[in-house]
N, C-alpha and C positions, 0 to 999 in steps of 0.2 A: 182745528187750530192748535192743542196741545202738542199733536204731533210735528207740526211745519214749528212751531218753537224749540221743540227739543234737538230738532232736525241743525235750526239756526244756532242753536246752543252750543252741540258737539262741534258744528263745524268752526266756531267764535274759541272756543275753549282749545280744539288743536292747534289753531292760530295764534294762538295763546302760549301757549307750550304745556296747558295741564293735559297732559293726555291721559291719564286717569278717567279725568271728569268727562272728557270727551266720550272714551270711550262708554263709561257707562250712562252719557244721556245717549246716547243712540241704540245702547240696548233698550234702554225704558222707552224710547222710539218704537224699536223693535216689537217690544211686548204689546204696544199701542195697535201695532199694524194689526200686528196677530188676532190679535181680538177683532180688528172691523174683517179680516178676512181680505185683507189688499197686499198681494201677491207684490205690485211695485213699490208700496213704501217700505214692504218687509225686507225687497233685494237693496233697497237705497240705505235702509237703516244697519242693513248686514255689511253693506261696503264701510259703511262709517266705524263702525262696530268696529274692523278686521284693520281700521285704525287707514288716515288717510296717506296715502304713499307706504303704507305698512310694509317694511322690511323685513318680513318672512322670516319664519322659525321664532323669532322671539312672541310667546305665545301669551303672554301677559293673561287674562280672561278664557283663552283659549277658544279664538273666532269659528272656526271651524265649523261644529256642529250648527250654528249659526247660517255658516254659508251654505252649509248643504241642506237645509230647511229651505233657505230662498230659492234655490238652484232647481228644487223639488217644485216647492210653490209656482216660478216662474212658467215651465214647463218649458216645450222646445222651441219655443219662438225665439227666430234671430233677433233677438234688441238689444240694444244697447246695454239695454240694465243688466240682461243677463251674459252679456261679454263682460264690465263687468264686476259680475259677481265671480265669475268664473278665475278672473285675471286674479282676485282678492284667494279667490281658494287655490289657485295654481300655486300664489307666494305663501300663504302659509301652512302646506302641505309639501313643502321643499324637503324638509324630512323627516316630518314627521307622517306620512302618508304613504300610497301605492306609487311606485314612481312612473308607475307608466300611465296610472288615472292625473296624477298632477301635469305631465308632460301631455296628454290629449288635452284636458282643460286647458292648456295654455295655448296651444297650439289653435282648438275652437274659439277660443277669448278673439287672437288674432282672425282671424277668417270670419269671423262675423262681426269683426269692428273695423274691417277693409269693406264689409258689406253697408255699415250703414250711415257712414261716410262723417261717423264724428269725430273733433280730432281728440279731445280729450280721452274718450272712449280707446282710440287705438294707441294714447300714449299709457293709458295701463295697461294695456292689453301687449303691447310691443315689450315695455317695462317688464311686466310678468314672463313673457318669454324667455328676454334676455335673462334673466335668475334662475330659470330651469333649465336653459339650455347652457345654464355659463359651466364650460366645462366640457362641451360635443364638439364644435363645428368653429375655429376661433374666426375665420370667414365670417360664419351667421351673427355673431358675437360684434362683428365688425360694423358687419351692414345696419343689424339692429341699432346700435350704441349711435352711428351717425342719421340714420330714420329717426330716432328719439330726439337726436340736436338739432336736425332740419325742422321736424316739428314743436318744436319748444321755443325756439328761440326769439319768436315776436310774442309768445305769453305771456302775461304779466305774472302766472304762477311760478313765484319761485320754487316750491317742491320739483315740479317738472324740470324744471331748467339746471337745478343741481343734481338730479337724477342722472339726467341726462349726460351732464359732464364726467358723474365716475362712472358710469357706463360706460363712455367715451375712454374715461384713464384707464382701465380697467382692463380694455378690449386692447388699447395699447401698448401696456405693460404686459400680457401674456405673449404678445410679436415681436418686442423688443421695442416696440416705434418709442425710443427715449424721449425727443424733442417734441412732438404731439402728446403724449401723457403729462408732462410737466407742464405743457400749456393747459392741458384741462385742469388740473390742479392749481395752475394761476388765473384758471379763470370761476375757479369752483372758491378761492377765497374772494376775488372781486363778488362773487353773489352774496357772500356770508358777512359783506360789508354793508349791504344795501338794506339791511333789515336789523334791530334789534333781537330779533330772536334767535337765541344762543343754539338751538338745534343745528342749524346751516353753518356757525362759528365749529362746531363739534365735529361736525362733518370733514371740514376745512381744515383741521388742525389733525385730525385722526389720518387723512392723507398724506398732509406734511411728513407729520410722523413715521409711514410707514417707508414714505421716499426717503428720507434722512436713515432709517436703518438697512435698508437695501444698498444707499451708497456706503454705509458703513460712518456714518458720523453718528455713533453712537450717543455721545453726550447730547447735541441735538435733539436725536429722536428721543431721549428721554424726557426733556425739557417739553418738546412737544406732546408727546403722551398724556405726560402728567396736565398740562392745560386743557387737553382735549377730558380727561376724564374727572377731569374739577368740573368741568361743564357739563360733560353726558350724565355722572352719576346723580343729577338733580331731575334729567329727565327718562332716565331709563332704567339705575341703580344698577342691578347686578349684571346687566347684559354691559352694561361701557365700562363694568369692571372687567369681566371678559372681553373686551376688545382693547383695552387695555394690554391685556395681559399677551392679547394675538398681535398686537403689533410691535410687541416688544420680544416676542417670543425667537427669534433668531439671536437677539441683545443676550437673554437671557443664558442662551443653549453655549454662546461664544463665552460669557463669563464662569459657567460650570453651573450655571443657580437651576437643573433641571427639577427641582421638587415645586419649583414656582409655577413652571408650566403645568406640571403632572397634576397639583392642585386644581388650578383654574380651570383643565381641561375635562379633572373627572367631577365637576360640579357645575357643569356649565348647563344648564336646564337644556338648551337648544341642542345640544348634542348628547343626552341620557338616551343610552342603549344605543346611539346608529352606528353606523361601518365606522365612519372618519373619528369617529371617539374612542374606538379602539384601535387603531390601526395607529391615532396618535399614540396613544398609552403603549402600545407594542413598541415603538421606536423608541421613547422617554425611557422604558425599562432596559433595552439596548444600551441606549448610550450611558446610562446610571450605571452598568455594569450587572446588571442584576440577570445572570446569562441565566440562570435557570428558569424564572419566572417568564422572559423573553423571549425563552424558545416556544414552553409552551403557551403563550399568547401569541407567538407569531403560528403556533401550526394552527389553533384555534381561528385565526383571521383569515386564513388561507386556506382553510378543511372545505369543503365542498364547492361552489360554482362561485368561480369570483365575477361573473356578472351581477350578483349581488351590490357590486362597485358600481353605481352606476348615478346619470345626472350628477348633480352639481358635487356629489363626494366621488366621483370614479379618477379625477385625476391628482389628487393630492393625496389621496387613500392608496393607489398603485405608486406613486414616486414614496411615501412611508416605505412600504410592505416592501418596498427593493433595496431601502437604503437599511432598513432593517435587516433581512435578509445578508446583504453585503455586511453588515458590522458583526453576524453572527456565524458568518461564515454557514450559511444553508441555503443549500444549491438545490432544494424539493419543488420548487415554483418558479426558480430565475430564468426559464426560458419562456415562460410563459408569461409571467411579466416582462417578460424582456418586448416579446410581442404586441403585448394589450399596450405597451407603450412608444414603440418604433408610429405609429401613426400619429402622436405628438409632437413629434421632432422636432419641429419649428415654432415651438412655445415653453413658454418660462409660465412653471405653477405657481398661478395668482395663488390663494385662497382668501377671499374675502371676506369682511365680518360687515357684510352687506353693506351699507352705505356710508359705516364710518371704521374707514381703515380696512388694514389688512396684513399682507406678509406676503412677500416674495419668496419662495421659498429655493429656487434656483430653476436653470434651464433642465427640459427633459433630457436632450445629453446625458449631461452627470447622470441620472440615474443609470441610462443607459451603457454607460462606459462603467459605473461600478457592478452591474448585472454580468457582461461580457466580462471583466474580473474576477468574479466570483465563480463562473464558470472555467476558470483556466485558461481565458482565450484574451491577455496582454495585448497582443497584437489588433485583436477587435475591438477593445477599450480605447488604445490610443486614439483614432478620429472620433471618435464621441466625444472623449475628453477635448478634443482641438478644439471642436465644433463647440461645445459649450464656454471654453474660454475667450470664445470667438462675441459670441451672445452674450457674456458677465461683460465684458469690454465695453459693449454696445450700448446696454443699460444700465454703466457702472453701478454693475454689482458687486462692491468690491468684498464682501464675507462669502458671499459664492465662490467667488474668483479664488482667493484663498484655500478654499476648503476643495475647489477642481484641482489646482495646482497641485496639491499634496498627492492627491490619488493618482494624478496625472505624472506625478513622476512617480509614484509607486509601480502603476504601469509598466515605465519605462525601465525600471530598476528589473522588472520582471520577465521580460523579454529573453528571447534564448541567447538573445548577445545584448547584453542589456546597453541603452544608451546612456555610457554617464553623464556625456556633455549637457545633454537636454535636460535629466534628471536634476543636476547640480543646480541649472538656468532656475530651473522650474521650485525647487526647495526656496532658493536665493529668495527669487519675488515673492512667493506666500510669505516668507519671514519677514520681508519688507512691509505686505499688507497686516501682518497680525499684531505687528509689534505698534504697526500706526493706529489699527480699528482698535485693539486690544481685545484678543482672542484667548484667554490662558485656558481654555477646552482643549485648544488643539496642539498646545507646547509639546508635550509628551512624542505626538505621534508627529510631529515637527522634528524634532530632535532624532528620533530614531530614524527619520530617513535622510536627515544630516548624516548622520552614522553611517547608514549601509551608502551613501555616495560618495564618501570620504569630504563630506563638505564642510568648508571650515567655519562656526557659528560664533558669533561673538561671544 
């Protein structure tokens, strides 16, 4: 009886919004199990524990050792329970874990919650996937995000259902699909209406947010931020300070304030020690000017097997390391990155701070055309650069758009017969978008290719 209370407790208290207290009645759950020696209430009370809809890497308690006790306990039996538990340990071994043991577990999560035909079951288990695999296949990314909405959508669980939708935006906004991602974010604030609890509001406003900075309305996305983390930091504290800080983080890079990111990102608990924390830090020292420090943190991030990059930090840890690379002018790795990244083409790097918010951070293009740059090869750069201004357009990206344009006539200036016509065009528009988003990062090197195109600046 103790235990079916504590069980009704955690799950009454997440519904609630204390997740604290949640989580620690379902460990005292837990330790309940433990002692009768019941395998199913130990995997039930581990999901609880590992926090319900729990969005991965933020490790509060630190669920893990937990999940891998039930997973143990459980043994090989295809159940439900143990899909999952499985689904709970795929998300929070995102990175802090082996990434090929978190991507099997998620991968078995699914395959044995298509076997036992429940649907709750396969929407964590589908959910888990998409977060390990966001980042491989934007196809898989696709299908999953829409499997999640098809299944959700007569539940009365809201978690599911707003899951589901930035899933849905998510998977969107890496294909460019503009008018489908804005729908699921108008329909991710209609859920965050339906209910008093500020969590789904935080959600919903952390997305506003990061659309609002992608188009480039900065004042906006600030306004939105700042609401979205008056409400998260009552339930998460220093993790919706950090996502604060990521979805402002292009605002910040375009205003000159990089010591703000470099902060956030080298205290950010969820990312202590992995790829994506240094490879951020490698660029943040780049563009601060700090070339000495930056070279060698760029060769340190790039010294041995860069499949290291892999799951959910391989594509926004490779578009770093190139754009770094390009600002530092070292050409030791750019064909190689140039490769690991030609198979993205046709997506724009999300990086998500899982369910509330995120950062656009541009189309693969761009990095592609400044890789082909930095090798000497102008000429190969130019269609990358098209191609990418092609897709800022699409998803009015307009701080992308901007910041293409620039290198995009850099490009052109650099040709063996340099284009000025195109060149002049291309300065023209970035100065139109910078002067409207307000960009004073990029004045400098705005002006100087005023210069070399003889173009006349107000």
């Amino acid at each position: 009886m103790r235990y079916e209370l504590l069980l009704a407790l955690g799950d009454a208290q997440w519904k609630a919004g204390e997740e604290a207290g949640s989580r620690a009645s379902f460990r005292a759950a837990a330790d309940l199990a433990r002692d009768m020696g019941d395998a199913d209430r130990l995997a039930m009370a581990a999901v609880g524990a590992a926090g319900l809809g729990f969005e991965g890497a933020e490790m509060y308690d630190d669920p893990v050792p937990l999940l891998e006790e039930a997973v143990a306990a459980l043994g090989p039996d295809r159940s439900a329970l143990r899909a999952r538990v499985l689904a709970a340990y795929a998300r929070a071994t995102i990175f802090a874990g082996d990434a090929r043991a978190t991507r099997d577990a998620s991968l078995e999560a699914v395959d044995i919650a298509r076997g036992v035909g429940d649907r709750r079951t396969l929407i964590e288990a589908l959910a888990a996937r998409f977060w390990v695999g966001w980042g491989e296949d934007p196809d898989d990314a696709v299908a999953a995000a829409d499997e999640l909405l098809s299944l959700t959508a007569s539940l009365p669980d809201l978690h599911y259902r707003a899951e589901a939708h930035i899933c849905r935006l998510m998977s969107r906004l890496q294909l460019g699909r503009r008018e489908e991602a804005i729908a699921d974010a108008d329909a991710l604030r209609t859920l965050s209406g339906e209910t008093a609890h500020d969590r789904y509001r935080w959600y919903s406003l952390s997305w506003d947010a990061t659309i609002a900075v992608m188009e480039g309305r900065f004042a906006d996305a600030k306004q939105l931020a700042q609401s979205a983390v008056d409400i998260g930091f009552t339930l998460r504290g220093a993790a919706a300070a950090f996502a604060y800080v990521t979805q402002l983080s292009l605002v910040f890079w375009a205003e000159g304030a990089l010591g703000d990111i470099a902060a956030a990102t080298a205290s950010a608990p969820e990312l202590e020690g992995s790829v994506l924390q240094d490879t951020i830090l490698t660029f943040l020292l780049a563009e601060s000017g700090r070339t000495e420090e930056a070279v060698a943190a760029l060769a340190d991030a790039t010294g041995g097997d860069l499949d290291r990059y892999a799951g959910m930090s391989r594509l926004p840890a490779l578009a770093f390391l190139a754009n770094t690379s390009a600002t530092l002018g070292v050409t030791d790795h750019a064909a190689e990155l140039y490769e690991r990244l030609l198979p993205d083409e046709r997506c724009h790097v999300v990086i998500p701070r899982w369910l509330s918010g995120g950062v656009v951070t541009g189309p693969v293009p761009y990095f592609l055309g400044r890789l082909k740059h930095l090798q000497a090869d102008p000429a190969g750069a130019v269609p990358h650069y098209e191609r990418a201004l092609a897709m800022n357009e699409e998803l009015h990206s307009w701080g992308s758009q901007a910041r293409t344009l620039l290198d995009y006539a850099a490009a052109l200036l650099d040709l063996p017969e340099p284009d000025m016509g195109r060149a002049v065009q291309a300065v023209a528009s970035a100065r139109t978008i910078v002067e409207e988003v307000g960009m004073p990062q990029v004045i400098p090197y705005l002006e100087s290719l005023e210069e070399r195109a003889g173009a006349d600046s107000p």
